[in-house]
N, C-alpha and C positions, 0 to 999 in steps of 0.2 A: 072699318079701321082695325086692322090686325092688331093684336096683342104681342108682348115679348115677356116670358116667365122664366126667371133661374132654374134650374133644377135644383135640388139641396145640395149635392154638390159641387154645383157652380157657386151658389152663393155661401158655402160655408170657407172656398177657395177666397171669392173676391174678400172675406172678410177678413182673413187670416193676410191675404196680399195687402189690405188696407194698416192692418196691424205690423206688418214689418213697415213698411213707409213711412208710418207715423211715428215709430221710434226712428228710424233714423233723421224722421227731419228733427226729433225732442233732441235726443242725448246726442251725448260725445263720443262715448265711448261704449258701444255694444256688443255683445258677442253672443253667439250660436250653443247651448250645449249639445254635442251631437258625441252618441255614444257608439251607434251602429246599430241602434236599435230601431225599429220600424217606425216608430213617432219622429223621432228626429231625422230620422232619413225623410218622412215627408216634410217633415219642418225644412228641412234643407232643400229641399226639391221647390219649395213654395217661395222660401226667399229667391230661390236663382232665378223662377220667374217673377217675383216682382220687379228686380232690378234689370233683368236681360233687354237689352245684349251687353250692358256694364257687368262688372263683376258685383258683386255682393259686398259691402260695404261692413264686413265685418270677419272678425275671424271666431273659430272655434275651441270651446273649453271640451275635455274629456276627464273625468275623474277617475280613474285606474283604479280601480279595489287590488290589482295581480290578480286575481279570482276571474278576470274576465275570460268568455267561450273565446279559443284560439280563430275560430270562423268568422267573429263579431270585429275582431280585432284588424283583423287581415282586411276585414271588407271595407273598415272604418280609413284605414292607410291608403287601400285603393281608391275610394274616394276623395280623400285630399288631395291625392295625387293627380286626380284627373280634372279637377277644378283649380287644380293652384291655388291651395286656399292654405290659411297659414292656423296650424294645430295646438295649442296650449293643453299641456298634459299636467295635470295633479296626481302626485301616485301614494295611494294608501303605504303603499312599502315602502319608500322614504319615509315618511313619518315615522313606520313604525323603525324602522333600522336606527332612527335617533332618538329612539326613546319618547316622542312625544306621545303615540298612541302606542297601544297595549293589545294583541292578540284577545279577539270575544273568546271562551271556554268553548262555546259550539261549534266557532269558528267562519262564521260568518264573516264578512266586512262591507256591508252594506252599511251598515248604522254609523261604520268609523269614515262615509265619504265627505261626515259634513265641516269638520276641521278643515281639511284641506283645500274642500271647495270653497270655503268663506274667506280663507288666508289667500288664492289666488286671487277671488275678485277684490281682496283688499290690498293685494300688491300691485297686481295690474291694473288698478283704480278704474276695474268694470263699474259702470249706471245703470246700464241696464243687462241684463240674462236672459234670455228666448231660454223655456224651457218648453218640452212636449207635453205637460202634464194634458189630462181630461177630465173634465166633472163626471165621469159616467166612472171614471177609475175606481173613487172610494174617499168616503162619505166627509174625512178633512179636506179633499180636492174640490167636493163640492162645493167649500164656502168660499173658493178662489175666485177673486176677481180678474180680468184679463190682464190688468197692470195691479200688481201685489207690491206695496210698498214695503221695505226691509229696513228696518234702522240700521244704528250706525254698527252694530253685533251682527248684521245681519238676520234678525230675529224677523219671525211674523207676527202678528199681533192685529187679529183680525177686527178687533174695535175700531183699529186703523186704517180700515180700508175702505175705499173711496168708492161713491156709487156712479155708476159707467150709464148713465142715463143717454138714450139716443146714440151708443157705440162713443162718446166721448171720453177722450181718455187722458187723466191726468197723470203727467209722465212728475210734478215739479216736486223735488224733494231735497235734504239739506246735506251741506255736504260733509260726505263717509257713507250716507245713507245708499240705497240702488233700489230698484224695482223690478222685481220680477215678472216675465212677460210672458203668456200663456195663449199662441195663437191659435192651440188647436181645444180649447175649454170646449167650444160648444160639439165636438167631434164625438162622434164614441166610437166603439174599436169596428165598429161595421164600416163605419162610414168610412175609416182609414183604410181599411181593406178595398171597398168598393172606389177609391180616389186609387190607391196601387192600381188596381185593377186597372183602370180607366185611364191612367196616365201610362203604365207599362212600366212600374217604377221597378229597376233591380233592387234584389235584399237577399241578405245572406240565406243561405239556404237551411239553416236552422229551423227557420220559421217552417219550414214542409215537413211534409211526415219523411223519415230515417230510420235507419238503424242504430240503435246506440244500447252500449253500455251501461247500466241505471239500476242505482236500489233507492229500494224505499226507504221512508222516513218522514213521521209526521205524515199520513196519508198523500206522499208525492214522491212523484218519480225524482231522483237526484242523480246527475252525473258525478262518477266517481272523479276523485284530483287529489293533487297535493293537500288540497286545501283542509283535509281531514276526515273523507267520505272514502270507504266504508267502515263503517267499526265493527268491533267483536260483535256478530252474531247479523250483521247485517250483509245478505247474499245478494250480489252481482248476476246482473241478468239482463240479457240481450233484447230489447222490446222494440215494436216499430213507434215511434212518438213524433213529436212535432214541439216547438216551443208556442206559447201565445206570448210572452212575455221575454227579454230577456236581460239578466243584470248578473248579480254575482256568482257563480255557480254553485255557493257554498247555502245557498236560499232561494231559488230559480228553479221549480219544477216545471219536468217535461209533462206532456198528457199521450195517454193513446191516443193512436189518431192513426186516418189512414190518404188524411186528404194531401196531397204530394203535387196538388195544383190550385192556383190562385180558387180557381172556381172550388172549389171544393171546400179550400178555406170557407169562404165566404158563406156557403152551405152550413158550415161547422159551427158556425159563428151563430148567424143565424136562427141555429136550435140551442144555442146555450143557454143559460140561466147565473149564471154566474160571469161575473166580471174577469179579466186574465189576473188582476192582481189576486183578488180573491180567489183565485180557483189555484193560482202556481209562485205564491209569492210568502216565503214562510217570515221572512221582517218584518209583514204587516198584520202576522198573529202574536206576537211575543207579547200584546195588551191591547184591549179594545180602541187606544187610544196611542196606536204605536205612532202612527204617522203624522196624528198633529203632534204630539211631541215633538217628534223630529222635525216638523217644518217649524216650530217653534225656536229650535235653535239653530234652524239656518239652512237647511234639507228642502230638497223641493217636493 
């Protein structure tokens, strides 16, 4: 009698496809965060087949820093547009235009996404949030459960959280409150690559090695912008690089790199030692403890 074995990832697929179903049969009201980054493009690519040949039972949040890469944006638009899916935008520049948030001195606006994202899911009375996050990320993501309960602030408060014994998952919570949903926890960043790989998933071309524009700062490469990059004494310099991560530009280091095909990545990956946040992500050094903070007060 012949045997039949997942691969890891078939079975890291069917679990993630189990985890979209299951909220949609809990909540009411769900939704996707999908930025145009490579997590949530597979996060996205993982609901369509759970649901296909139906559409997706959910629409999309995006939280706008304005800081976002013009590539990430555009690809972000193309994709909604080729699924017909419906895009809820929160933009850091409103806020700040009304006086509610306040320009960082460094200038960053990573850290100012979590106002706006809390106030959306509290006006479009979101329950639950598919977020991309991974435990292999950095070291507050690791105490994530797959369903993160949020009270009525949207806060985390990991006393709170519920043990997911045998993949069961407790969606019930009171209401104002929501739960935070994290299909791809048990992924790390190989395993995403080698699922692109294997599925043939498009993504913005950021992610390959390029040419670009870049000075340092803080030991990383940073794309020059508006947003306040370069300053006096910091020189402009054309490098071939690659993103492993991508979010604000104003905090969002490039790497050298030469690998300019999936295979390669994967390679790249492979020999590293360092996580993508860790290694091109300057919001998650401003304190040893920058990120649970921030999911503390409502940040993913």
């Amino acid at each position: 009698m012949s045997t039949f074995t997942l691969s890891h990832l078939d079975a890291l697929e069917s679990e993630a496809v189990h985890i979209f179903r299951e909220v949609a049969g809990e909540f009411e009201r769900p939704v996707i965060l999908f930025s145009g980054g490579k997590d949530s493009i597979v996060m996205l690519h993982l609901a369509l087949k759970a649901f296909a040949p139906a559409a997706i039972p959910f629409s999309l949040l995006h939280v706008d820093t304005g800081h976002n890469f013009p590539e990430v944006l555009e690809y972000r638009d193309r994709v909604v547009t080729a699924h017909g899916l419906r895009l809820h935008v929160a933009s850091v520049q409103d806020y700040i235009d009304r006086g509610v948030l306040r320009e960082r001195p460094d200038g960053t606006r990573n850290p100012l996404q979590t106002v706006p994202l809390t106030e959306k899911i509290q006006s479009e009375k979101f329950d639950a949030v598919f977020g991309g996050g991974r435990r292999d990320e950095e070291k507050a993501r690791a105490k994530e459960r797959v369903f993160s309960l949020r009270d009525e602030f949207s806060q985390w408060d990991p006393r709170r959280q519920r043990p997911e014994l045998w993949n069961l998952y407790n969606g019930r919570h009171a209401p104002g409150e929501h739960v935070r949903v994290f299909p791809l926890s048990n992924w790390t960043e190989l395993d995403v690559w080698q699922y692109i790989a294997r599925e043939d998933i498009d993504l913005p071309q950021i992610y390959f090695a390029h040419h670009r524009e870049v000075f340092q700062r803080g030991g990383m490469w940073l794309t020059a912008g508006e947003w306040g990059g370069p300053r006096d004494g910091e020189s402009v310099a054309k490098r071939q690089v690659r993103y492993r991560t991508v979010g604000d530009m104003s905090c969002t280091g490039a790497v050298d790199s030469d690998a300019d095909s999936i295979e390669k990545v994967i390679a790249e990956i492979a020999a590293s030692r360092l996580t993508e946040r860790g290694a091109t992500r300057a919001d998650d050094k401003l304190s040893e403890a920058a990120m649970e903070d921030r999911k503390r007060e409502g940040y993913f």
